[in-house]
DRENLUM-785683 format. One record per atom (N, C-alpha, C): residue number from 1; atom name; x negated, y, z. Coordinates in Angstrom, 3 decimals. Example, Ala and Ser with C-alpha at 12.3 -4.5 7.8 and 13.67 -1.06 7.14 Angstrom:
ATOM   seq   atom          X          Y          Z
ATOM     1      N    -13.190     -5.690      7.800
ATOM     1     CA    -12.300     -4.500      7.800
ATOM     1      C    -13.200     -3.300      7.800
ATOM     2      N    -12.850     -2.250      7.080
ATOM     2     CA    -13.670     -1.060      7.140
ATOM     2      C    -12.900      0.030      7.870
END
This chain:
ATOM   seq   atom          X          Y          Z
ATOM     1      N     16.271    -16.535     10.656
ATOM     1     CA     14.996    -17.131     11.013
ATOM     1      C     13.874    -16.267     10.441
ATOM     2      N     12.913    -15.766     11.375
ATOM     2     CA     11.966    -15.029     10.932
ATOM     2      C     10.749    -15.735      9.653
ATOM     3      N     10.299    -15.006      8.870
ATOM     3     CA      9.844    -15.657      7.936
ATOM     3      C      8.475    -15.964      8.737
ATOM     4      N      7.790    -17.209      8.688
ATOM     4     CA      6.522    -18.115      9.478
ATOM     4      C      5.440    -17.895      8.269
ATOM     5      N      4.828    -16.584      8.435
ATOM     5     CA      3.641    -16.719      7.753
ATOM     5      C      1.735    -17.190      8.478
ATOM     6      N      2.269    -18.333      9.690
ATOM     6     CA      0.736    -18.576      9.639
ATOM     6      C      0.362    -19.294      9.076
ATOM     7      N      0.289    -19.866      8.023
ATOM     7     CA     -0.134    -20.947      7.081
ATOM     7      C     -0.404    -19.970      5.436
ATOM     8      N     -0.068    -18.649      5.904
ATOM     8     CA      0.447    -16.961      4.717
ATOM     8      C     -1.472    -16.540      5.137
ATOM     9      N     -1.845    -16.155      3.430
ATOM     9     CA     -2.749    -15.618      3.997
ATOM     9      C     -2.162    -13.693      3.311
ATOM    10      N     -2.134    -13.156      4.590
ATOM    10     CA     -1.341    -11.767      3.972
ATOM    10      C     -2.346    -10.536      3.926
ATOM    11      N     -2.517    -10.138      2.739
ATOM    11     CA     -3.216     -8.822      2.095
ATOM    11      C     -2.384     -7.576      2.236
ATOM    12      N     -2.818     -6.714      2.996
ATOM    12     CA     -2.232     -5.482      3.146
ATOM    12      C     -3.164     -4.474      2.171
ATOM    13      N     -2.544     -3.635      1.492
ATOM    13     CA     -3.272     -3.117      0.521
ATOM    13      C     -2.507     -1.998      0.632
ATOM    14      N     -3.704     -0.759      0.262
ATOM    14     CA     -2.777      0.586     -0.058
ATOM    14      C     -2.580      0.749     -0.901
ATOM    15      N     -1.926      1.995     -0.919
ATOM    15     CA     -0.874      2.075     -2.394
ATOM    15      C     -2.102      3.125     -3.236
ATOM    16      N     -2.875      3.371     -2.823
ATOM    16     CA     -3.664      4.187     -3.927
ATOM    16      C     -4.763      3.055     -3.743
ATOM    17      N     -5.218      1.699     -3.898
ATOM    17     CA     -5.306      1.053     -4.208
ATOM    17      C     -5.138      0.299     -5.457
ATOM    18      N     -3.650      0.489     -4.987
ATOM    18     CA     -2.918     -0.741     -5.660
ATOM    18      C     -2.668      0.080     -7.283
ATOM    19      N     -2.449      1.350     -7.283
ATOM    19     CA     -2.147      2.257     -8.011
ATOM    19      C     -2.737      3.280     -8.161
ATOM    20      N     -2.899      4.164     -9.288
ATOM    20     CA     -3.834      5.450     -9.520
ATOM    20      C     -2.551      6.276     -8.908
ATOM    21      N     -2.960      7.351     -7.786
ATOM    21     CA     -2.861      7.832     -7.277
ATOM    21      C     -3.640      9.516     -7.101
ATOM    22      N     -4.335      9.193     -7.930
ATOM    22     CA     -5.643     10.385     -7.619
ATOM    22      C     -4.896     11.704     -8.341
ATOM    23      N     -4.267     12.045     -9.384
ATOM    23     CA     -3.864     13.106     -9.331
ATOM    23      C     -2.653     14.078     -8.476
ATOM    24      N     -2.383     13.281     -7.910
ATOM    24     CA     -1.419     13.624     -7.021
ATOM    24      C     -2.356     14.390     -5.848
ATOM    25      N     -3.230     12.866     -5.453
ATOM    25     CA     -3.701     13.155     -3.998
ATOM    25      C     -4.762     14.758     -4.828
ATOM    26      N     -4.834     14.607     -6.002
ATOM    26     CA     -5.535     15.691     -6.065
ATOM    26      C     -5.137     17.479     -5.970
ATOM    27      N     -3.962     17.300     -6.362
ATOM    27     CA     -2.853     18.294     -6.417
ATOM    27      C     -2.498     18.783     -4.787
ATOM    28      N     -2.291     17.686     -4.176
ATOM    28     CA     -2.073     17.835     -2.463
ATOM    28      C     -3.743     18.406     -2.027
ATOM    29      N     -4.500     17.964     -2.147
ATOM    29     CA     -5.945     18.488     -1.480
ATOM    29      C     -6.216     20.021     -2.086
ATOM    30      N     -5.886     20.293     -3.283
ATOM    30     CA     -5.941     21.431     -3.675
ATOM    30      C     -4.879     22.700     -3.145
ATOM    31      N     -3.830     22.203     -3.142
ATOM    31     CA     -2.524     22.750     -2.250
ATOM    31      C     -3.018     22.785     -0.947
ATOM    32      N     -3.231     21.990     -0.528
ATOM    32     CA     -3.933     21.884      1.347
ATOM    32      C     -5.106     22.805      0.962
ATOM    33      N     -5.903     22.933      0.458
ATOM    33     CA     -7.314     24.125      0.898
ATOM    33      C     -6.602     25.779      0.232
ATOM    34      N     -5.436     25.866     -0.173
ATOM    34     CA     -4.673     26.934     -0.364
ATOM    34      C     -3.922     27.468      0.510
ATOM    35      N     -3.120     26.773      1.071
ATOM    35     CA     -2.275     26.895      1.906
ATOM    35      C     -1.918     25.601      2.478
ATOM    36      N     -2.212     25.105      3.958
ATOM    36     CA     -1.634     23.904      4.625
ATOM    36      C     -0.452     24.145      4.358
ATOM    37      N      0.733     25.025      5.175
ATOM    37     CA      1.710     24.873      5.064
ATOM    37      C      2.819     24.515      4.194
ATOM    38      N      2.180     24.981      3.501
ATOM    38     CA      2.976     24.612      1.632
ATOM    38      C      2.274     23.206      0.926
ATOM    39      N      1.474     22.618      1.403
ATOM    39     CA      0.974     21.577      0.907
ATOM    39      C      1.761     20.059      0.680
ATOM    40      N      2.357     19.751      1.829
ATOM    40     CA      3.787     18.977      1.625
ATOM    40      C      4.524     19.052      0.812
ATOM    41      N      4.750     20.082      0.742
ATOM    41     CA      6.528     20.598      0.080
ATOM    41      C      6.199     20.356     -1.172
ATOM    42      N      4.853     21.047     -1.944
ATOM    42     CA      4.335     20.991     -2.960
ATOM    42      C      3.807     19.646     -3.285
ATOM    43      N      3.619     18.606     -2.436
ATOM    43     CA      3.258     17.249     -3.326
ATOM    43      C      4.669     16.448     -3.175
ATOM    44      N      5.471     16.807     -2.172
ATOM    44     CA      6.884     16.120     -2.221
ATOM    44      C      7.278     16.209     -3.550
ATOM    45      N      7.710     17.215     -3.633
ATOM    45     CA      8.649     17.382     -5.097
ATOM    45      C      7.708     17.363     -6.374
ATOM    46      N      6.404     17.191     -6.411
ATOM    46     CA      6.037     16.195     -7.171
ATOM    46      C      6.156     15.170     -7.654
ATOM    47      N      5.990     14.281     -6.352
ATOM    47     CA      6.703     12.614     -6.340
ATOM    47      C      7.631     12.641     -6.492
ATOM    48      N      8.426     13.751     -6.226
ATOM    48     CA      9.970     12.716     -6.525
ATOM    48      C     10.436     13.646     -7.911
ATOM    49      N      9.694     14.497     -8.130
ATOM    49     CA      9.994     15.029     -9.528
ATOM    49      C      9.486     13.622    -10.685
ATOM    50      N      8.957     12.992    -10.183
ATOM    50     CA      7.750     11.799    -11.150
ATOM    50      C      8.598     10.536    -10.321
ATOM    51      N      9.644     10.345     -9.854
ATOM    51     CA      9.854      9.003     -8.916
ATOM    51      C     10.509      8.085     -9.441
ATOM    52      N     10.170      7.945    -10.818
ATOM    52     CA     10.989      7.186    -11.805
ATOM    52      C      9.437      7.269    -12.954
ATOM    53      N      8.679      7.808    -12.962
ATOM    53     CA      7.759      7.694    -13.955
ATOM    53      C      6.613      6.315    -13.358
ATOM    54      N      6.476      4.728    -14.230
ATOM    54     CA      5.296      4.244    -13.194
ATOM    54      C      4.072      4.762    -12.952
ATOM    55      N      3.472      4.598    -12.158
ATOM    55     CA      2.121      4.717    -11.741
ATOM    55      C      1.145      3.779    -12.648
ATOM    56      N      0.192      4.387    -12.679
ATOM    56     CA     -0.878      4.010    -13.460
ATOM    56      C     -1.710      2.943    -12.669
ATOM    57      N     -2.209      1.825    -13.132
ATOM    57     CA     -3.251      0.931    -12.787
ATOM    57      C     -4.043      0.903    -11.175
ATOM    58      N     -4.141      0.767    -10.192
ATOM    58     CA     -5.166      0.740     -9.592
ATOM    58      C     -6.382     -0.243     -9.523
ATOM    59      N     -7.180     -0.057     -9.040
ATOM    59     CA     -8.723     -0.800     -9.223
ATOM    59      C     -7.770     -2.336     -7.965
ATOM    60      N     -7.222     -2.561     -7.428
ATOM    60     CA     -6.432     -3.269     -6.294
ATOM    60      C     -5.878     -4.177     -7.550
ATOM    61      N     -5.077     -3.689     -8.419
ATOM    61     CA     -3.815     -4.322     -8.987
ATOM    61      C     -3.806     -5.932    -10.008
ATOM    62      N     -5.238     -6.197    -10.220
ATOM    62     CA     -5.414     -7.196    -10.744
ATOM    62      C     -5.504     -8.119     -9.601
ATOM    63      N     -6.153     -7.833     -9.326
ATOM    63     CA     -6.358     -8.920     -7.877
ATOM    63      C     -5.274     -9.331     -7.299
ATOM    64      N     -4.618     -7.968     -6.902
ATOM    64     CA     -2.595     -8.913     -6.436
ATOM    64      C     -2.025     -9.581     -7.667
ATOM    65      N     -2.059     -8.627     -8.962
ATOM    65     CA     -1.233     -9.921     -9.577
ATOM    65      C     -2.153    -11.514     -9.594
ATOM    66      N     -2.616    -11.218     -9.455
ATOM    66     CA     -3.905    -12.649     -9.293
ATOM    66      C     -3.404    -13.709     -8.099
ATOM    67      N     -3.411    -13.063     -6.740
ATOM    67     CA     -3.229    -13.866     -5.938
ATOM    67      C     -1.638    -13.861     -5.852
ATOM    68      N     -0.543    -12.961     -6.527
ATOM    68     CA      0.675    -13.286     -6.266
ATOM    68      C      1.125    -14.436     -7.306
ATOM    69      N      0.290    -14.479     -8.181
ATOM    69     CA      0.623    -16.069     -9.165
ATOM    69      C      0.446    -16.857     -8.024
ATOM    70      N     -0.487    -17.211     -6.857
ATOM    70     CA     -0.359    -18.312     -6.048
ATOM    70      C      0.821    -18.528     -5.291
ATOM    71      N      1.931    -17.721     -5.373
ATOM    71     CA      2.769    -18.231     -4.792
ATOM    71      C      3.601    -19.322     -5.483
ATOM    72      N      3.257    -19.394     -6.397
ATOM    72     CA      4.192    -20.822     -7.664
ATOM    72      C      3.496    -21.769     -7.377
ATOM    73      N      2.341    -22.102     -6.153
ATOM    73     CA      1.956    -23.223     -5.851
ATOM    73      C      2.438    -23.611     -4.703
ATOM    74      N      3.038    -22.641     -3.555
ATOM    74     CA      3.251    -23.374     -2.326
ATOM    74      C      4.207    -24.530     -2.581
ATOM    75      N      4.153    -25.539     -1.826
ATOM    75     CA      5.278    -26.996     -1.931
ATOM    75      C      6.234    -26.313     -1.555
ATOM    76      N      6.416    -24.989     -0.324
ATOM    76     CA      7.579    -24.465      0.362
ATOM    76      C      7.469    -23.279      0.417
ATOM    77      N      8.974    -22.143     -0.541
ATOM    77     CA      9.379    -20.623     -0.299
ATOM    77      C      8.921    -20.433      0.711
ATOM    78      N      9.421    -20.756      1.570
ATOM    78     CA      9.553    -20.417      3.255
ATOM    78      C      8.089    -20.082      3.723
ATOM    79      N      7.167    -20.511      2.948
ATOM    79     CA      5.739    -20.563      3.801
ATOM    79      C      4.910    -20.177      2.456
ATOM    80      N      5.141    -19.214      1.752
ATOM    80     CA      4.091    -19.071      0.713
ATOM    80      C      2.591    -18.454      1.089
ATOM    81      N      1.723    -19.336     -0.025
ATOM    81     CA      0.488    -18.979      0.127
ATOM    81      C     -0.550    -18.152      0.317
ATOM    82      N      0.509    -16.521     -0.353
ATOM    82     CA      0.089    -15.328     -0.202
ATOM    82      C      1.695    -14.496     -0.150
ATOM    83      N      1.026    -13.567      0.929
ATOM    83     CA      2.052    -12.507      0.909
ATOM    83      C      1.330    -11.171      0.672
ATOM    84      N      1.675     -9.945     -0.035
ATOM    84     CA      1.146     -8.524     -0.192
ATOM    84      C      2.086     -7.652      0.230
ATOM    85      N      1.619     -7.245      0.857
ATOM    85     CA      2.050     -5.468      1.811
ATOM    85      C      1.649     -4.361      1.575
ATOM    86      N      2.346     -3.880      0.698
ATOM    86     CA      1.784     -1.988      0.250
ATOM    86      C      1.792     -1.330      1.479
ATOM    87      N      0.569     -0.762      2.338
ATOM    87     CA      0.671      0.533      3.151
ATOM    87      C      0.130      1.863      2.647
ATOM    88      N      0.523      2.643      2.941
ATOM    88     CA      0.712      4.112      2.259
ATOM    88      C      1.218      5.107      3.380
ATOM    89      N      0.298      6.031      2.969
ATOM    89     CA      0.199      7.126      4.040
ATOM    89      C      1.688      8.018      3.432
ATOM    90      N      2.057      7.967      2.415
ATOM    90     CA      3.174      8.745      1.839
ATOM    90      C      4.303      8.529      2.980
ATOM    91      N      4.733      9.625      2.879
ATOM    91     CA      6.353      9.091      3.609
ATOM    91      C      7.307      8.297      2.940
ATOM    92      N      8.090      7.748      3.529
ATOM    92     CA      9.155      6.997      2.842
ATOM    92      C      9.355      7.406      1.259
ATOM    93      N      9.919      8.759      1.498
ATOM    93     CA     10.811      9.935      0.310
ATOM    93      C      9.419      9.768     -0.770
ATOM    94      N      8.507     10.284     -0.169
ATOM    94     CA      7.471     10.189     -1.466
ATOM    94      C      6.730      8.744     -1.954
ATOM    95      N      7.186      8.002     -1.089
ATOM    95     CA      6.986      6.293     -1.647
ATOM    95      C      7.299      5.521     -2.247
ATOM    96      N      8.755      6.606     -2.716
ATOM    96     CA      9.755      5.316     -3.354
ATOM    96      C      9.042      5.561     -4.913
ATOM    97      N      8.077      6.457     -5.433
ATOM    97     CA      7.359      6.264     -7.122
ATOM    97      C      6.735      5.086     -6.811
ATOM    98      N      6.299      4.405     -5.571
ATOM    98     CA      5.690      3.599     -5.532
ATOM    98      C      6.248      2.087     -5.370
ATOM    99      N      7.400      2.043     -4.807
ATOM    99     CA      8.272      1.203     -4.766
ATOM    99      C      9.011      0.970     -6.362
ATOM   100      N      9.465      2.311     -7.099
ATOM   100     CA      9.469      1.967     -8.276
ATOM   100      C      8.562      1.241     -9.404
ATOM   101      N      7.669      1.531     -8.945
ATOM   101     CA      6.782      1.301     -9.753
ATOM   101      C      6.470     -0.576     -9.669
ATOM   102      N      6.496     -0.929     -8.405
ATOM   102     CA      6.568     -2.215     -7.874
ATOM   102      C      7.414     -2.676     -9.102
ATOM   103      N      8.762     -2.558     -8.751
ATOM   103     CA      9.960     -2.944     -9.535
ATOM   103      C      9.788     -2.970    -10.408
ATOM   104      N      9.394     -2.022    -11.244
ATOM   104     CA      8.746     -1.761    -12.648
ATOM   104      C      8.134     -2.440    -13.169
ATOM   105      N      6.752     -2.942    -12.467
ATOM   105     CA      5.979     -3.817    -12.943
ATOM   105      C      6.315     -5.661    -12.369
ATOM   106      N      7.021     -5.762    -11.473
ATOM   106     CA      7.784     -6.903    -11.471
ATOM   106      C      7.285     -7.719    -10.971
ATOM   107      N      6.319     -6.795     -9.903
ATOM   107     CA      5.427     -7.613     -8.600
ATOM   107      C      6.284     -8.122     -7.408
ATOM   108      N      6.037     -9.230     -6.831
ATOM   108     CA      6.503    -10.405     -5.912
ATOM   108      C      6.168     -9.354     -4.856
ATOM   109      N      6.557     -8.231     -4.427
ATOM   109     CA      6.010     -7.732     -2.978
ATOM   109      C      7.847     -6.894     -2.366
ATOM   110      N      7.716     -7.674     -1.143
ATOM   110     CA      8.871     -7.358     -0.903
ATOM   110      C      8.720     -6.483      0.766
ATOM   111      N      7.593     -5.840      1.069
ATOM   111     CA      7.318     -5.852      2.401
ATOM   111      C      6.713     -4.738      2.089
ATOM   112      N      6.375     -3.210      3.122
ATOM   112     CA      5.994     -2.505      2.677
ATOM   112      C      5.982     -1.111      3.867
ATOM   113      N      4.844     -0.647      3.779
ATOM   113     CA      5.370      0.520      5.223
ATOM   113      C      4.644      2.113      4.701
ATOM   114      N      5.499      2.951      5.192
ATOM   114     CA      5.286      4.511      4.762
ATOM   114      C      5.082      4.740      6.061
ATOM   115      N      3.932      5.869      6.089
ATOM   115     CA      3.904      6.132      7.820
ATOM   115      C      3.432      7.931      7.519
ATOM   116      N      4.127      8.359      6.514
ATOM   116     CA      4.128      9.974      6.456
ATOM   116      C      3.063     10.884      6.748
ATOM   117      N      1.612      9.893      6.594
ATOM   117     CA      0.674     10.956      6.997
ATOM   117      C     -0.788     10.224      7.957
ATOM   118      N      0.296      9.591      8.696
ATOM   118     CA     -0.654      8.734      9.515
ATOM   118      C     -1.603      7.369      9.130
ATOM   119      N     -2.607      7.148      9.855
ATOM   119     CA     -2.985      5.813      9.595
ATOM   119      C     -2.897      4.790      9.589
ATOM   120      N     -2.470      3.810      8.402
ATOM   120     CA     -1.897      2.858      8.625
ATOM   120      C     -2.535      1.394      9.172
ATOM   121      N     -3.758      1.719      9.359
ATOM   121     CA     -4.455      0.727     10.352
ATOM   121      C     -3.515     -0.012     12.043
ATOM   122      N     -2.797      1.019     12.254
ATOM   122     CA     -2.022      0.852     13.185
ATOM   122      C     -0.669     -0.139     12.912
ATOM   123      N     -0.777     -0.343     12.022
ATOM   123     CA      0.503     -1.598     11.391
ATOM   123      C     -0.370     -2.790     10.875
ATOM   124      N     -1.163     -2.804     11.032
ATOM   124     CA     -1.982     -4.551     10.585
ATOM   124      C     -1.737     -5.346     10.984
ATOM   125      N     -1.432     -4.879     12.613
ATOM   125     CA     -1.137     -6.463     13.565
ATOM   125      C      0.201     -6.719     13.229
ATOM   126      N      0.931     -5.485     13.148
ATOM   126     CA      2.521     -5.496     12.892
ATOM   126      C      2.956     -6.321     12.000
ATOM   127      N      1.843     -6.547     10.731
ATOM   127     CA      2.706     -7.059      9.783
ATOM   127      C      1.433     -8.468      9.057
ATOM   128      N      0.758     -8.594     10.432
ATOM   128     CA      0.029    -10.314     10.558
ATOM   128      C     -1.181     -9.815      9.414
ATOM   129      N     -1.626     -8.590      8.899
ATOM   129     CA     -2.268     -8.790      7.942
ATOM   129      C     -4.116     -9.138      8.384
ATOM   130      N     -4.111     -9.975      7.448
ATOM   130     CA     -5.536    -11.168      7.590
ATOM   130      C     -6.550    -10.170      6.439
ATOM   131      N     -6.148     -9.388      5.291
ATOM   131     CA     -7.376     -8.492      4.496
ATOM   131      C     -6.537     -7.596      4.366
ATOM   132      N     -7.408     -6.361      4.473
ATOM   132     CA     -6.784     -4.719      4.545
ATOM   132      C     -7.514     -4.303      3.220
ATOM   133      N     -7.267     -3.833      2.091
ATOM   133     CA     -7.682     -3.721      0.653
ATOM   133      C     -7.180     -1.959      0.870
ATOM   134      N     -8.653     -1.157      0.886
ATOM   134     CA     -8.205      0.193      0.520
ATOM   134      C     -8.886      1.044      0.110
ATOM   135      N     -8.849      2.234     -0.677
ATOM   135     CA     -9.593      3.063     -0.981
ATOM   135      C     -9.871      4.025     -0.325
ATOM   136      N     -9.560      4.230      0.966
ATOM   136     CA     -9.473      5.302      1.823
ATOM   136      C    -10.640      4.696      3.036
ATOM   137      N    -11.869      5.570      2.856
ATOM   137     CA    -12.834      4.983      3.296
ATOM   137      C    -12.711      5.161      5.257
ATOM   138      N    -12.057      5.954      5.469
ATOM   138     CA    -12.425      6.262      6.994
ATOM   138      C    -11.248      5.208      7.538
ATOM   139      N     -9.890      4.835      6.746
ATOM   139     CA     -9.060      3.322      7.253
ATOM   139      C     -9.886      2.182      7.150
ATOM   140      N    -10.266      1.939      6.595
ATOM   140     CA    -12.177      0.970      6.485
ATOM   140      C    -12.707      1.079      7.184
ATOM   141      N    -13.033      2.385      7.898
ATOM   141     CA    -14.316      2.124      8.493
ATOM   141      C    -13.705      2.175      9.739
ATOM   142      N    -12.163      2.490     10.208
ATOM   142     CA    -11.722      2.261     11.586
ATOM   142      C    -11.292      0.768     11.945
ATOM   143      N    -11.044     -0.201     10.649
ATOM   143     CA    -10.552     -1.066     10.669
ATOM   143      C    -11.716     -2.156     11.145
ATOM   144      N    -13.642     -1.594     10.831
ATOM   144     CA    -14.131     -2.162     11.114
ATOM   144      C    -15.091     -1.929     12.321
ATOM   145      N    -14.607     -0.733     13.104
ATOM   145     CA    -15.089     -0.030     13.966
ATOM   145      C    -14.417     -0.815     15.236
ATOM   146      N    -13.277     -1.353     15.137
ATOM   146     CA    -12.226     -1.543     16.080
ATOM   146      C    -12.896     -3.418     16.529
ATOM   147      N    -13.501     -3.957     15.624
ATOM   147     CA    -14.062     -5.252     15.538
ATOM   147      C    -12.982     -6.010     15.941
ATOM   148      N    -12.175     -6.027     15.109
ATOM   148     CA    -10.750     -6.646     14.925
ATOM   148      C    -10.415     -7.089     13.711
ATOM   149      N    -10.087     -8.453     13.366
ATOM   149     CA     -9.564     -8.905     12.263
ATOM   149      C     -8.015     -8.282     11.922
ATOM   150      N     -8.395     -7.653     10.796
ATOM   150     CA     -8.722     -8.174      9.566
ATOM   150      C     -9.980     -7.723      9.006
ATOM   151      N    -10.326     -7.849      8.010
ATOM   151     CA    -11.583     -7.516      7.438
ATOM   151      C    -10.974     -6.375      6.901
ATOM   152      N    -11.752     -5.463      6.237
ATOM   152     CA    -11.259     -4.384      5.160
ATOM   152      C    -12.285     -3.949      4.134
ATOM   153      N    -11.839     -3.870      3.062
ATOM   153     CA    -13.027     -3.485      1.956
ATOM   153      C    -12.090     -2.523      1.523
END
């Protein structure tokens, strides 16, 4: 039985959001104005050289643990009050520091999409999300360009 989240209010949030992320993405932007081609390869084996180390804090991360305490109020599992969705431009392979890190910190998020590059505005409807939480200003500003719910800050 598919899980019935319309009664779910579901926050899709990115993962450099949710998490400090910035030296990485900084390492990749610096690699990318060096050489595109090598720019991948060189933040891959970063992440997964680090894919066991957690991630540091994001400006996002209080706020989910905030609203994931509301799930100890729904009357019913089946229909909880909030659900959170990490989206992340990382690919799978370089997502899982981020999935660790989940685990790590022992957050209620069991849902989650890597789209290797692309924008993940294109999975909102996919995955019912009602607020798009991100630091990536141009997924913001397509999310509100499109005049389509969800909201996005």
């Amino acid at each position: 039985m598919p899980l019935d989240l319309s009664d779910t209010l579901v926050i899709g949030i990115s993962a450099t959001a949710l998490f400090d992320l910035s030296e990485a993405d900084k390492l990749f932007r610096t690699e990318f104005a060096k050489d595109r081609d090598s720019a991948i390869d060189v933040y891959r084996r970063y992440m997964l050289e680090r894919e066991n180390e957690p991630l540091a804090t994001g400006t996002g991360l209080p706020l989910v643990r905030s609203l994931l305490r509301l799930k100890h109020l729904s009357p019913d599992e089946q229909r909880p009050l909030v659900e959170v969705v990490v989206m992340s431009r990382n690919s799978p392979e370089t997502g899982l520091r981020v999935l660790n890190t989940i685990r790590h910190l022992k957050l209620d998020i069991t849902r989650s999409v890597f789209t290797g590059g692309e924008s993940v505005v294109d999975y909102l409807d996919a995955f019912d999300v009602d607020l798009f939480l991100t630091t990536y200003a141009k997924d913001a500003q397509r999310v509100i360009d499109s005049k389509v719910w969800p909201a996005a800050f």
